[in-house]
N, C-alpha and C positions, 0 to 999 in steps of 0.2 A: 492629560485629562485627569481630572480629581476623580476619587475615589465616589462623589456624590454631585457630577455635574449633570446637567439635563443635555439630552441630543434633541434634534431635531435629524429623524431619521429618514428619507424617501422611501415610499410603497406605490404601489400599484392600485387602481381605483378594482369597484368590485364589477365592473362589468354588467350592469345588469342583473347581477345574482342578486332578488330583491328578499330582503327576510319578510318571513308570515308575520299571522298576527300573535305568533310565541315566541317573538326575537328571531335569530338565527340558527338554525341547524342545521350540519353539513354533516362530513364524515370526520372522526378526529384528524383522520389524514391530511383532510384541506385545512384547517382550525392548525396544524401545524406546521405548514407553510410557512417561511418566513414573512411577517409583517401580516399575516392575513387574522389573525386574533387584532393584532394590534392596531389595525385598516378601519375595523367596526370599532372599536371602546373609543379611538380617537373619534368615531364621527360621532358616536354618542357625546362626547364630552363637546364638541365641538355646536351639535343640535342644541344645548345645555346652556342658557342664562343666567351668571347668578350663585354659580356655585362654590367662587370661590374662599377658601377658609370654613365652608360649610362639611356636613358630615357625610358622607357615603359607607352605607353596609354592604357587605362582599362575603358570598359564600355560597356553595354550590351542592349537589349530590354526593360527591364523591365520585364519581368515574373518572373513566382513564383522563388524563391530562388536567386533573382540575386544579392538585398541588400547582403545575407549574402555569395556567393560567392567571390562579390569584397572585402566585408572585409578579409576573406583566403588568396587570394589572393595579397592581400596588404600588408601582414604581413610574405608572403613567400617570395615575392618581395626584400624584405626588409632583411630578413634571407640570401637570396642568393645573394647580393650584388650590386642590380639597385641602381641608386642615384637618381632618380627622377622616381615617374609614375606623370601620367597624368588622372586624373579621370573625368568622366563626373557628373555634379552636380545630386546627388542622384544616383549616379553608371549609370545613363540613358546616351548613347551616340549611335546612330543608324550605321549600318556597313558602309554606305558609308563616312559618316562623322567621323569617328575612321579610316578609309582610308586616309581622307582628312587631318586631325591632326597629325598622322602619318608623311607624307610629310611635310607639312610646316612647322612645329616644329621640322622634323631630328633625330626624332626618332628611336631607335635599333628595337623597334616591339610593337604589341599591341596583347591584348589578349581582344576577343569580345565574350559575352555572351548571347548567341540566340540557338536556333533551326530553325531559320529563319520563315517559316510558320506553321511549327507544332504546336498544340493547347498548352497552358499553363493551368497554375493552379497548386494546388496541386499532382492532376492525370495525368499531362498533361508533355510534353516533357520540355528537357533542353539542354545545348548546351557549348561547348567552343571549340574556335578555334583560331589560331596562325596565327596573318600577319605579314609580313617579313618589312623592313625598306621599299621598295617602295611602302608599305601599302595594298597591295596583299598579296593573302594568302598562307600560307606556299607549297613553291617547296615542290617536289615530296621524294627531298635528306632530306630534314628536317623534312617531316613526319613518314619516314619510320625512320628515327632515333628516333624520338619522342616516336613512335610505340616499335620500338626494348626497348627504356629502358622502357619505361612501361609495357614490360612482365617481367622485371627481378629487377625491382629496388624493394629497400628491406625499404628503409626509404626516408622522407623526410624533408626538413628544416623548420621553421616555427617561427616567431619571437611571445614569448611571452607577449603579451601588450593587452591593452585596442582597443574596435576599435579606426578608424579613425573618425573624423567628416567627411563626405561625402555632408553632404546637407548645405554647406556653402562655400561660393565661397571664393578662397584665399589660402593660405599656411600653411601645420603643418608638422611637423616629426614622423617618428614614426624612432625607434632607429637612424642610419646612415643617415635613405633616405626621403625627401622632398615627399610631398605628395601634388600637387593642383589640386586642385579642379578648374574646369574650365568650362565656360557656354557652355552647349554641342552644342548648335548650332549655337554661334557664328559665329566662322571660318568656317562653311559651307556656311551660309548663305552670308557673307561675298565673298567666292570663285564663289556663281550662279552667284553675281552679274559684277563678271568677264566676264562672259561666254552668259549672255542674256540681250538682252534687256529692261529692267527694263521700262522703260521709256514709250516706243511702247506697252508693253503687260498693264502696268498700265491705258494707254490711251484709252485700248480696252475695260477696267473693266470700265472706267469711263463712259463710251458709250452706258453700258447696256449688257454685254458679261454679262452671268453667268455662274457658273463652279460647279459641286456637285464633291468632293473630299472626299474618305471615307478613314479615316485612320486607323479604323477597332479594335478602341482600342487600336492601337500600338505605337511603338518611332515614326513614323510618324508622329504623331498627332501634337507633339508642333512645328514641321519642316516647317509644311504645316501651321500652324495658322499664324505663326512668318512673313513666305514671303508671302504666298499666299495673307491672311486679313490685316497684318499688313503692310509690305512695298509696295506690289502690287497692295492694294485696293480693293480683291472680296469682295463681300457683308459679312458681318456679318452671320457667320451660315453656310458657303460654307465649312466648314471644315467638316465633318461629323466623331461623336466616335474618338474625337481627343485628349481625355484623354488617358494616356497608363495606363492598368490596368495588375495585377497580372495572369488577365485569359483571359483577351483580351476579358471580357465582355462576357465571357462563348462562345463565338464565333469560327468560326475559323479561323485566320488571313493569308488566303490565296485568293489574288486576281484574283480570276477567275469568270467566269457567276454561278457556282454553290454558291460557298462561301459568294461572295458581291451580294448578290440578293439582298437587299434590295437597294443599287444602283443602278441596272440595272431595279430594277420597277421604280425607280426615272427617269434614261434617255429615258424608254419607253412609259414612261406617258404624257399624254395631255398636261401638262405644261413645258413640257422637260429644261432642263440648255441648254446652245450650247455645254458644252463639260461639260464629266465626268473622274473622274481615281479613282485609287485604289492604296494602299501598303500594304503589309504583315505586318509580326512581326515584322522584323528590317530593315524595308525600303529600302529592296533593288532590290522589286519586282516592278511592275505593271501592272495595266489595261488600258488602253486607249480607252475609249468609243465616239460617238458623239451620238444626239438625233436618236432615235433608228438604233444603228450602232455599231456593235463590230469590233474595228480591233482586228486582230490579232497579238500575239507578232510578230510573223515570218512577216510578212506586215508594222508592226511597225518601223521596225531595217529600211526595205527596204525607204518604204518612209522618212524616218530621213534622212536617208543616199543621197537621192536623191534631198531634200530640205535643206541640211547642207547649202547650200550659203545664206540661209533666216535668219540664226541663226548668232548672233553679233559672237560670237567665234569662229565659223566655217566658216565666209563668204572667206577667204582665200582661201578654198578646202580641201577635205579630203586625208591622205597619201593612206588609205587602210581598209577594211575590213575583219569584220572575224565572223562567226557564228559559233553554236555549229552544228557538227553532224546532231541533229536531226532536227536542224531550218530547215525550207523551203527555195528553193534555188532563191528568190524573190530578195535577195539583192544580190546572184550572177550577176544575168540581170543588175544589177543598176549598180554594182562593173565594169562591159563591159562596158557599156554606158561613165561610168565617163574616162574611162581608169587608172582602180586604179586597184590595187589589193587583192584579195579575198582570204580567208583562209578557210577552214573548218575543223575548230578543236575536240579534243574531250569534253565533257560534264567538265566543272570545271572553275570557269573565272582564275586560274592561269596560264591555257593556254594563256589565251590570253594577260595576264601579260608579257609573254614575248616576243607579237609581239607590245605590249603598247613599252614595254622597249624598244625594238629595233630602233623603230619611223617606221616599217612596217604599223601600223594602226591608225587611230584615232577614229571608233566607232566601237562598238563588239554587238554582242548579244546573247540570248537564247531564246528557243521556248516556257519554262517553265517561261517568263515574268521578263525576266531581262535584259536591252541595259545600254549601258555605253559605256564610252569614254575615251578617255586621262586625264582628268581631275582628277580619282583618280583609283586604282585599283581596282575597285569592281563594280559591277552593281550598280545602282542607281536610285531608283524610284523615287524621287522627280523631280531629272534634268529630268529623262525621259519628268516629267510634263510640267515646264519650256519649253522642247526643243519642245513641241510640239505646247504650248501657245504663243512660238516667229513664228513660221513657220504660226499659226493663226492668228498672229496682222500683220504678213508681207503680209501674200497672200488674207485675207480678204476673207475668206471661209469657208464652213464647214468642219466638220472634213469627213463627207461623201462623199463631190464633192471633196475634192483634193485625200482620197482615190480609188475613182473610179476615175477619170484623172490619177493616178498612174498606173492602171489596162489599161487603153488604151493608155497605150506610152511602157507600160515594161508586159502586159498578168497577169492574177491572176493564180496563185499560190494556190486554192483549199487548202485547210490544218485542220488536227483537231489532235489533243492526245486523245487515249484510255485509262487509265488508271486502273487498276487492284491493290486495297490496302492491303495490309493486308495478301497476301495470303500464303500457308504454301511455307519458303524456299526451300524444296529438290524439290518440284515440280515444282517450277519457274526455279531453275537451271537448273531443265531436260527437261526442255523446251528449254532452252537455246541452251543447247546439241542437243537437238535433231535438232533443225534448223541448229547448226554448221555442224552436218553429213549429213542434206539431201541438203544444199545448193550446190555440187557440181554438184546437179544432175538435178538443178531447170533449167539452163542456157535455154534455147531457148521453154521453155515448152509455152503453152498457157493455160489461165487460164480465161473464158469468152472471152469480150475483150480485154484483156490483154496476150502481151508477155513479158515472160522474156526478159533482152538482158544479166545482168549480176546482181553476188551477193556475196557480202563478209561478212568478220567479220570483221569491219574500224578495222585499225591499221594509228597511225600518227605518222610522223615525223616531230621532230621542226626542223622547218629553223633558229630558231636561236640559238639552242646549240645542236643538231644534237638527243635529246633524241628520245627515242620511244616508245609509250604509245599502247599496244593491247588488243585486246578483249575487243570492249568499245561499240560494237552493229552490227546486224546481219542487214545489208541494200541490199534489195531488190529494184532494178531500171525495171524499165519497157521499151520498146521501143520507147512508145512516151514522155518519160522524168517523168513518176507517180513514186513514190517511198512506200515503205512501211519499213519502220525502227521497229525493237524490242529491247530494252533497259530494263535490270533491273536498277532500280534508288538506290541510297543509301542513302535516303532523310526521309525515315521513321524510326521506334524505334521500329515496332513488324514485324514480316514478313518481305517480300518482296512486291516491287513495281513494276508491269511489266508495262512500256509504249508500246502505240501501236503507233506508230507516220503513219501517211495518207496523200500523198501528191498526187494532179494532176494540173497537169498545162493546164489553159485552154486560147490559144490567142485572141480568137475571142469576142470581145466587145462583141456582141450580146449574148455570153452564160456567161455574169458576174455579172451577178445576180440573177442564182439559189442558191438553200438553200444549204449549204454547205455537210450534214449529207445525203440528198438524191442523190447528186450530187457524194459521194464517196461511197454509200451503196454498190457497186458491188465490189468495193477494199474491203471495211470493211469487206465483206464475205471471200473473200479470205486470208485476213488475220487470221481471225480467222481458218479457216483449214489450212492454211499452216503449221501454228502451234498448233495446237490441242489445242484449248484454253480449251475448255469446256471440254475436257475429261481429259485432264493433271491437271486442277486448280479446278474443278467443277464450275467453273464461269460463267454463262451464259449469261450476259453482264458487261460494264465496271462498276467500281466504280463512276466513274468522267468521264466527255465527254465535251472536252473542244475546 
């Protein structure tokens, strides 16, 4: 056998292990299995029309296994007939920015290697998944194809060679196909400064702003050093755990008040920065903090959305918005105000890919800390940052007074996630069930304060290609506009994830600023018996309370 011949190798199909709607995630342990990496990239490529001699981007987080994923990877690529990929230098390239290269370079698709926020390491999760040319991630037709051949494909291609050079910037081949290597955050960095004011946020660093940015051990880390310290000017050190490591620092790189605690004693301390954030694994999340001040994602999306004219790229106006499902209906109010229109979609940014594509929207979000915009199709934590450091070099305030001025022109929005990890799958689902059967019966009941007015299981229909996506959560409305959502997620590798989503809308300036957890403890009750949490799951409170 030559040095650079293709096999055609026998594996085993996947059995019914069906990937979510975030590609595949297992444990790395199963991910290195013989043939089982290379099981799914063959049924991707197999799903695939079209691509041959065209370009493919590849690049991942950084955790454990990723080095030697992109080399498979690259040599299957290569097997099944691309003519160029696109790699990020040392396999590292974060999800929004594999979005962003994706588009300006015209790309057939890219393949991103993360679990997003689930923990790494050896022990720890792993991840692949498929964006489609407008650098979004794979439609719902391309997955379930995906899916389909990988219960039944019997082998796959694989070019026999040496690896690639990966960690040298420039051009090599491996048999047919071009291989470069490319500074991963070049052309990201390159695109914020389309999009912000570079100049006004840099003048605000110069002035004495400080900023504590935790990038949690993740692809974050070199994003945020690159703009934040280097072209922007934060102080030396503002990046925090900005190395990306194999375990993310034994950590877990999920930005919430639980996980970034070591930045939230940072912004609640005596010496506070004026602003703080957070990213995951593969930077496509955030936190948004001020000195002792948490917004919320769901509050986040709203006031973006209501301050777009402050931001150099958005001063134009917004087409439209759209949130997940679960978000709080905070940027609703805003979406009225502006005379724009409002979407609510179900849980996956490929929804809103294709109100992006349409020109129906120009910012989106999730409740689970991810907003984004027209600018590439994926959530993006970094710009989150940007967009919210332009709105504080424009209005010269803190992050606290323009969230509350947001609260007395459009009412706060009360909001928290319950979270439930880990717990055994048949009893999540029969919890499921069980609220699908009693909610015909919920309609007008009273429950303390609270009445029902109505309740379903969302089912959505796209406006712009007429699909229909059901059974994606059981939402509970109240009379005076409270809601109560329950969603399993498909975001973890063992069990099941039950959310508990808690919404009340409260007008009155004068009650906006009670503590939000005592402010909803009569819902939080109700929730929990509506649906038998603690008898169905044995759980007697959440994992996470966010």
């Amino acid at each position: 056998m030559s040095d650079q011949s293709v096999s055609s190798v026998s594996t085993t199909p996947f059995e019914g292990q069906r990937p979510g709607t975030s590609g595949l995630r297992k444990k790395v342990t199963v991910f290195q299995q013989a043939g089982y990496l290379e099981n799914f990239v063959q049924a991707i490529f197999d799903g695939l029309d079209g691509f041959a001699g065209h370009t493919l981007v590849v690049g991942g987080d950084g955790r454990f296994y990723n080095r030697e994923a992109v080399q498979i990877i690259l040599k299957m690529a290569a097997a099944n007939g691309f003519g160029r990929v696109l790699v990020g230098r040392g396999g590292l390239m974060s999800t929004p920015a594999v979005s962003c290269v994706i588009r300006k370079h015209q790309a057939f698709g890219g393949l991103i290697l993360s679990a997003s926020h689930n923990p790494g390491g050896p022990d720890g999760d792993f991840g692949v998944k498929y964006n489609a040319g407008n650098g979004g991630p794979a439609p719902e037709n391309l997955t379930e194809a995906f899916y389909a051949r990988a219960c039944e494909i019997d082998a796959y291609k694989i070019l026999e060679c040496a690896d690639a050079d990966i960690d040298t910037l420039g051009t090599s081949s491996i048999g047919g196909m071009t291989v470069e290597v490319v500074d991963p955050v070049a052309d990201y960095a390159e695109l914020m400064q389309t999009l912000f004011d570079f100049d006004a946020i840099r003048k605000m660093f110069a002035g004495g702003f400080r900023i504590a940015f935790d990038a949690m051990h993740a692809i974050a880390g070199p994003y945020a050093t690159e703009i934040l310290e280097r072209r922007l000017g934060a102080a030396p050190g503002s990046v925090m755990n900005g190395t990306p490591l194999p375990d993310f620092g034994g950590g877990h790189p999920d930005p919430n008040l639980v996980h970034a605690h070591d930045l939230v004693d940072i912004m609640n301390g005596a010496d506070a920065p004026d602003f703080g954030a957070a990213s995951d694994g593969d930077a496509d999340r955030n936190m948004i903090l001020g000195r002792n001040f948490f917004v919320t994602p769901s509050d986040s999306l709203a006031v973006m959305a209501a301050n777009a004219g402050h931001v150099m790229g958005y001063a134009g106006g917004i087409a439209g918005v759209a949130r997940s499902m679960p978000t709080s209906q905070a940027a609703d109010r805003v979406a009225a105000g502006l005379g724009v229109e409002c979407f609510e979609t179900p849980t996956g940014w490929k929804f809103f890919g294709n109100l992006l594509d349409a020109g129906r929207i120009t910012l989106c979000g999730e409740e689970s800390f991810g907003t984004g915009s027209d600018h590439v199709r994926e959530k993006d934590g970094l710009w989150t940052v940007l967009f919210w450091l332009n709105i504080l070099a424009s209005r010269k305030q803190s992050v606290a007074d323009i969230v509350r001025e947001h609260w007395g022109e459009f009412g706060r929005n009360y909001y928290s996630r319950h979270d439930y990890e880990a717990i055994d799958t048949a009893a999540a689902e029969g919890l499921m069930d069980h609220l699908r059967q009693s909610t015909p019966d919920l309609k007008g009941r009273t429950f303390g304060s609270y009445e029902i007015d109505w309740c379903d299981d969302f089912a959505y229909t796209d406006p712009t290609d007429g699909g229909v996506t059901t059974g994606q959560g059981i939402r509970i409305s109240f009379t005076d506009g409270s809601r109560i959502v329950y969603r399993l997620s498909g975001t973890g590798t063992e069990g099941a994830t039950l959310r508990v989503y808690l919404e009340r809308f409260e007008p009155d300036p004068a009650r906006h600023d009670l503590a939000t957890q005592e402010t909803l403890a009569e819902m939080i009750g109700i929730a929990r018996d509506l649906a038998e949490i603690e008898t169905r799951t044995g759980r007697g409170a959440p994992t996470v309370i966010t």
